[in-house]
C-alpha positions as CSV (number, residue, x, y, z in Angstrom):
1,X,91.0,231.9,150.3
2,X,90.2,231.3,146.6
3,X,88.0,234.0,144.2
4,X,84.4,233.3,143.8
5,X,82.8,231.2,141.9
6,X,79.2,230.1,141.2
7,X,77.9,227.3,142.8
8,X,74.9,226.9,141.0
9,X,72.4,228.2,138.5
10,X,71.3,231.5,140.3
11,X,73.7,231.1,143.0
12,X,77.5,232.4,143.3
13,X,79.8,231.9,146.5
14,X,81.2,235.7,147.5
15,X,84.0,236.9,150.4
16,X,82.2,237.9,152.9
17,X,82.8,239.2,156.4
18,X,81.3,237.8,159.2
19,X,81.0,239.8,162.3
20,X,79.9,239.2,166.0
21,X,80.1,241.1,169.0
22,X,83.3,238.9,169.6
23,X,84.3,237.6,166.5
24,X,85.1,238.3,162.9
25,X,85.1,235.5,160.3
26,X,86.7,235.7,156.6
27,X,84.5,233.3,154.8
28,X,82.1,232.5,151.7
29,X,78.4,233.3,151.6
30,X,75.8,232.2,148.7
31,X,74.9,235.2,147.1
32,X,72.2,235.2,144.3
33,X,72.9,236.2,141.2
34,X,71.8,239.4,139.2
35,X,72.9,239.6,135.5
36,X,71.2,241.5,132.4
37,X,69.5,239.4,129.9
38,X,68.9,240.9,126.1
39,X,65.4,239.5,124.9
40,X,65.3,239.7,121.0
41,X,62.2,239.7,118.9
42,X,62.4,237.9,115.4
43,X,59.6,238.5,113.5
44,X,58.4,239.5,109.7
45,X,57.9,237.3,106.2
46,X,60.2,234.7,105.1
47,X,63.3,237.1,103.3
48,X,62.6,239.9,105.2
49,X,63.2,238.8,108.8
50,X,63.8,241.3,111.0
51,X,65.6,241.1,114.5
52,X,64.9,243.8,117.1
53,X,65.9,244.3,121.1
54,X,63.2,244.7,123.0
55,X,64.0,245.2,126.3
56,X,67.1,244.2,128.6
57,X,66.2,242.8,132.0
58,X,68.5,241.9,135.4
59,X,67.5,238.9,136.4
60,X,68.7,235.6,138.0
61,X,69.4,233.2,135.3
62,X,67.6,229.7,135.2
63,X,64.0,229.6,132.6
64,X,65.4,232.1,130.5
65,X,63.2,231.1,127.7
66,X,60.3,231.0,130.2
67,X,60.8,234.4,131.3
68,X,61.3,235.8,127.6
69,X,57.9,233.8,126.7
70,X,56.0,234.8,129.9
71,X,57.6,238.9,129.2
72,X,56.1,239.1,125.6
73,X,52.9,237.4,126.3
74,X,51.9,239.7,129.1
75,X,53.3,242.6,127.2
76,X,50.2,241.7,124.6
77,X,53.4,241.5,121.7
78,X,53.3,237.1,121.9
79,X,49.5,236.4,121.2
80,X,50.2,232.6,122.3
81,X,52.5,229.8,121.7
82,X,51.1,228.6,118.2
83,X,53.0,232.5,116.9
84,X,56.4,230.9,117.7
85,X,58.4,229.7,114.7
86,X,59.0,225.9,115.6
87,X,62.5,225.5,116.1
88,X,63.8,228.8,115.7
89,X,64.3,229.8,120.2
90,X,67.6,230.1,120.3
91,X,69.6,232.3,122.8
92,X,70.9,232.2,126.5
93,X,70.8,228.1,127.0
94,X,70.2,227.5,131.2
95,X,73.6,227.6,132.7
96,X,75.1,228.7,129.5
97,X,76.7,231.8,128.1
98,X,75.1,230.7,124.8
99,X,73.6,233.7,122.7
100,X,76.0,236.2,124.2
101,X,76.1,239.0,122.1
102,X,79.4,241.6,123.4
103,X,79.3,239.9,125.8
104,X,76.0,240.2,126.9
105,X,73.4,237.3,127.4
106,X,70.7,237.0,125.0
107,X,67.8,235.4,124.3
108,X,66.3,235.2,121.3
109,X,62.6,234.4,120.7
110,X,61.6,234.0,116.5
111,X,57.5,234.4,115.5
112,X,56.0,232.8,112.8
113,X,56.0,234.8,109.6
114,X,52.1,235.0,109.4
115,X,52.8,236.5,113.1
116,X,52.7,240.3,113.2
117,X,54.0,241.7,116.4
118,X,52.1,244.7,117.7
119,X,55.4,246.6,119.3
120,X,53.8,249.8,120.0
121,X,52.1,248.1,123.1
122,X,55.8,247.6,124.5
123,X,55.7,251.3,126.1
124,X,58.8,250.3,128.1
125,X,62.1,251.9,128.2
126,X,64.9,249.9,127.3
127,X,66.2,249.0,130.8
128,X,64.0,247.2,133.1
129,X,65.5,246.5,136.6
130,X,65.0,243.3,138.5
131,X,63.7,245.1,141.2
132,X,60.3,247.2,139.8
133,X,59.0,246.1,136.0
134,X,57.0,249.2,136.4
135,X,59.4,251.2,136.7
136,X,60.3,251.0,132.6
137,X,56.8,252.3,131.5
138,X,56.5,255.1,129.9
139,X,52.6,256.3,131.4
140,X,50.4,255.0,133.6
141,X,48.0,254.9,130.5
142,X,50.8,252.7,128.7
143,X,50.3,249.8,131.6
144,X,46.8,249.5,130.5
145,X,47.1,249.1,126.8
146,X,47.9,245.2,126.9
147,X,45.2,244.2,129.8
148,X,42.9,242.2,128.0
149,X,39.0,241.9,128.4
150,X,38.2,239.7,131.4
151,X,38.1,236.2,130.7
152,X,34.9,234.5,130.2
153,X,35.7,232.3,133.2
154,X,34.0,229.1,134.8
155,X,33.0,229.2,138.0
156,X,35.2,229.0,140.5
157,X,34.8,228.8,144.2
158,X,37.5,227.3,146.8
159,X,37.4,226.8,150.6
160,X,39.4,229.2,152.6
161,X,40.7,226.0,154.3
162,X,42.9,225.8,151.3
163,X,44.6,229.4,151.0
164,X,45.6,228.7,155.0
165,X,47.9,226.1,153.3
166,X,49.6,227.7,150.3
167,X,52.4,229.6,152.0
168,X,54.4,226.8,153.6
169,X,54.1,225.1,150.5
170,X,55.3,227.6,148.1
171,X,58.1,227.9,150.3
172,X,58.8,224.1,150.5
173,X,59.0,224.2,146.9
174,X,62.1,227.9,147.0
175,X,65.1,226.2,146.5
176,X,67.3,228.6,145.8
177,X,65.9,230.6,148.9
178,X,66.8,228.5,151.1
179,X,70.6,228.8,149.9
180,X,70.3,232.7,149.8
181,X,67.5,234.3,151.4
182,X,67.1,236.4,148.7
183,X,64.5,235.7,146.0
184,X,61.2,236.6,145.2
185,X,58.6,233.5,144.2
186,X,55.3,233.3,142.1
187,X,53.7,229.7,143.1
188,X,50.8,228.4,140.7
189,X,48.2,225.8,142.7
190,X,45.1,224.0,141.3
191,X,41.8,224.9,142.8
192,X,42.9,222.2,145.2
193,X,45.4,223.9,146.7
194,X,48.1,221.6,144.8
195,X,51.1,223.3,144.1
196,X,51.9,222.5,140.3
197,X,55.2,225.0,139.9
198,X,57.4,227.6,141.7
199,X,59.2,230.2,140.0
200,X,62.2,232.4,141.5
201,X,64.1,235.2,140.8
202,X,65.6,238.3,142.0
203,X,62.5,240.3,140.6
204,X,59.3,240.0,141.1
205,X,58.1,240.7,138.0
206,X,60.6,238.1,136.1
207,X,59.3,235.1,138.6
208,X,55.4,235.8,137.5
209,X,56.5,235.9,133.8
210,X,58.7,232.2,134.5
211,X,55.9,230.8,135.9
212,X,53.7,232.3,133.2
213,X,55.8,231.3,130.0
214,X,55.9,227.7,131.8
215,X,52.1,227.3,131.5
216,X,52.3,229.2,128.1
217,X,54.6,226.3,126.7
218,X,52.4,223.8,128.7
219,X,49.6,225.5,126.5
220,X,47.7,225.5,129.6
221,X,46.8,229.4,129.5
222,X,44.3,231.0,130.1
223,X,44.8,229.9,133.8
224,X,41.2,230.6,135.1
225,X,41.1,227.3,137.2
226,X,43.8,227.8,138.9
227,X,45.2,230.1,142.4
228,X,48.9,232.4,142.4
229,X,50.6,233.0,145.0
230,X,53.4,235.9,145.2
231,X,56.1,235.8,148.1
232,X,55.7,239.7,148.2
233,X,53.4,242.5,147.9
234,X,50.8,242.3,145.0
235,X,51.8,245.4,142.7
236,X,50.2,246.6,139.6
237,X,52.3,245.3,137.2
238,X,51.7,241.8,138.7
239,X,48.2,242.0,138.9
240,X,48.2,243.0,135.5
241,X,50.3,240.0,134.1
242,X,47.9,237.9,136.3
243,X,45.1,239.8,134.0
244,X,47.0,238.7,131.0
245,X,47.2,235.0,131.8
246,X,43.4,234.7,133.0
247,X,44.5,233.8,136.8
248,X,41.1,233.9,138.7
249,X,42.3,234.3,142.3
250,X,46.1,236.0,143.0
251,X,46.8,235.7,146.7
252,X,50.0,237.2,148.2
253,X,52.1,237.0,151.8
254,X,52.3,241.0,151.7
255,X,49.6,243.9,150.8
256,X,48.7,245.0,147.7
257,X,48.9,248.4,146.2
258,X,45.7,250.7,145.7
259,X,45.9,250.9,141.9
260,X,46.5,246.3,142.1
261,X,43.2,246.5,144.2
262,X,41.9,248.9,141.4
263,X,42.6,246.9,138.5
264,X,42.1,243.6,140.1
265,X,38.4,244.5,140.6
266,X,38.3,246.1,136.6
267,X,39.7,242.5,135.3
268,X,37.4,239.8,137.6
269,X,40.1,238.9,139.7
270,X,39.9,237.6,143.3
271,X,43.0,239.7,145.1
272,X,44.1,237.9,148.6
273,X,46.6,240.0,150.8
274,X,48.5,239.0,154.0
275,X,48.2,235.5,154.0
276,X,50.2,234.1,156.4
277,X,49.6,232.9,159.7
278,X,46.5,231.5,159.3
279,X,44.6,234.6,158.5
280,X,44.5,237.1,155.0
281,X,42.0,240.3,154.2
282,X,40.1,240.0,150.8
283,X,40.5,243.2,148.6
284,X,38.3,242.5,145.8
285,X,36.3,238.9,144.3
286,X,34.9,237.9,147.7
287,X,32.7,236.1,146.3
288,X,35.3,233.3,145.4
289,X,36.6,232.2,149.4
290,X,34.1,230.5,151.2
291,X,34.2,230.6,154.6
């Protein structure tokens, strides 16, 4: 039996025991993968550029400049994609080690120098873990420093018919799932019920910001038209980057949290829970679903 190696991006192929009641198998098994990634702020006027860490996250690797985007703009420090320095992105490449700094994968995301980063709203430790992005704040205060205003949104109404539907195709859509059983997902559909992109990754947290940083380099934010989906529960921090990105409606397979039901109703947001099986409970936004 050869070592093991990675079979593709997010995925290695690890020993692994396999046991029965009447047999035990030495074989290989698709794990996902969990490595750190270093996202590095460049910022400040032309000669006096300054370069500074600003958090380190485990994540699965794939859209690493999607989930550095989508992790500054709903941290409130990237204001929106014309703040980038055109040209300047450079960092951990998909499916590279590019950017590795001691051997550790970096990404590094340059502003423009009429940009000025506001980094006292990053009230995060250093080390987020791929498991809880809520876990790094500092206070609960601190998590509501970057929610912006609610979004002067259009109206927006869709036909419960629709949400009945968005499950099996967000998991159509989870590749990488279906090799390993053990991602989370953030799906974005049009008001149609359309599914326009999935998102995976080991955290929660890091697949909503994928999926956010691709509509930010889309420049289709704010997202007010449109309905997400989370494989998981609906936490704070999610509802919150939701907040951030102007999503309308956020519907997920499992429950939300108390304090996402709180802050979904403080930021205009529709907050769908336990849809699965043809059936979900409406926390907040009612007014949205028709039945």
């Amino acid at each position: 039996m050869t070592g093991p190696s990675t079979i593709a991006s997010g995925i290695a192929s690890l020993p692994v025991q396999k046991i029965s009641t009447d047999s035990r198998i030495a074989t290989f098994d698709p794990v996902v993968v969990e490595e750190p990634l270093e996202i590095v702020l460049e910022y400040g006027p032309a000669g006096q550029r300054i370069e500074q860490t600003v958090s380190v996250t485990m994540r699965t690797p794939g859209q690493d400049l999607e989930l550095a985007l989508g992790f500054l703009f709903t941290e409130g420090i990237l204001p929106g994609i014309t703040a980038l320095q055109a040209g300047e992105t450079s960092g951990a490449a998909e499916d590279t080690a590019e950017g590795a700094i001691d051997g550790q994968k970096a990404i590094r995301i340059a502003l423009h120098p009429s940009a000025t980063p506001d980094l006292k709203k990053l009230q995060r430790h250093f080390y987020t873990s791929s498991s809880c992005g809520v876990c790094g704040k500092t206070s609960i205060e601190s998590l509501y420093t970057s929610r912006p205003a609610p979004y002067r949104q259009a109206p927006l109404a869709i036909n419960a018919n629709i949400l009945y539907h968005l499950p099996a195709l967000l998991r159509e859509g989870q590749n990488l799932f279906d090799s390993t059983g053990g991602l989370h997902a953030a799906g974005l559909f049009d008001r149609q019920g359309h599914l326009l992109a999935v998102k995976e990754d080991i955290g929660r947290h890091n697949a909503l910001d994928k999926l956010i940083g691709f509509a930010l380099l889309q420049n289709d934010l704010p997202l007010s038209q449109h309905i997400l989906l989370l494989s998981g529960r609906a936490c704070f921090e999610l509802i919150q980057k939701a907040a951030m990105a102007g999503i309308s409606i956020v519907t997920a397979v499992g429950p939300p949290s108390s304090l996402a039901v709180q802050l979904a109703e403080e930021s205009d947001i529709t907050l769908v829970g336990f849809l699965r099986e043809q059936r979900f409970n409406i926390y907040s936004g009612a007014e949205r679903i028709l039945l």
